[in-house]
C-alpha positions, 0 to 999 in steps of 0.5 A, a space after each residue: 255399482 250403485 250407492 247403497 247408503 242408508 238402505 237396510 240389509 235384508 234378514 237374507 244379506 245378513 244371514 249371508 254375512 254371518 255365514 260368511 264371517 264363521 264359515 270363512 277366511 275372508 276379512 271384514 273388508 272383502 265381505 263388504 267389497 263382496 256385499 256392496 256396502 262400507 266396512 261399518 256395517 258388517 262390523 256391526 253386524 260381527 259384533 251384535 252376533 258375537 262372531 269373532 274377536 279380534 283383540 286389537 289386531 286387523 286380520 287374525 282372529 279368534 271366533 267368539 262363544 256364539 260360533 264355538 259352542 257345540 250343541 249337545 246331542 240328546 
């Protein structure tokens, strides 16, 4: 596997990572084996889209108000 340092996500990688941070049990460390790139990157990314919080702890999680609001149906 290549380097990737300094290379930016693509609104495609990103989207995959938010996919799987709501939609999945995986934790930080395996999204950023799964994405090719260092822990760093999708912990930002975790909290510049509010999606879990992990409230001092590693690997149990609550999901933050941007996934559990349910839009209303008209």
């Amino acid at each position: 596997m290549t380097g990737n340092q300094g290379r930016r996500f693509s609104e495609q990688e990103i989207a995959k990572i938010r996919r799987f941070l709501t939609e999945t049990e995986m934790t930080i460390s395996e999204i950023a084996t799964r994405m090719g790139c260092s822990k760093g990157p999708v912990a930002q990314i975790n909290r510049k889209f509010d999606i879990r919080h992990y409230n001092g702890r590693r690997t149990v999680w609550e999901m933050g108000p941007a996934v559990t609001a349910v839009p209303t149906q008209p």
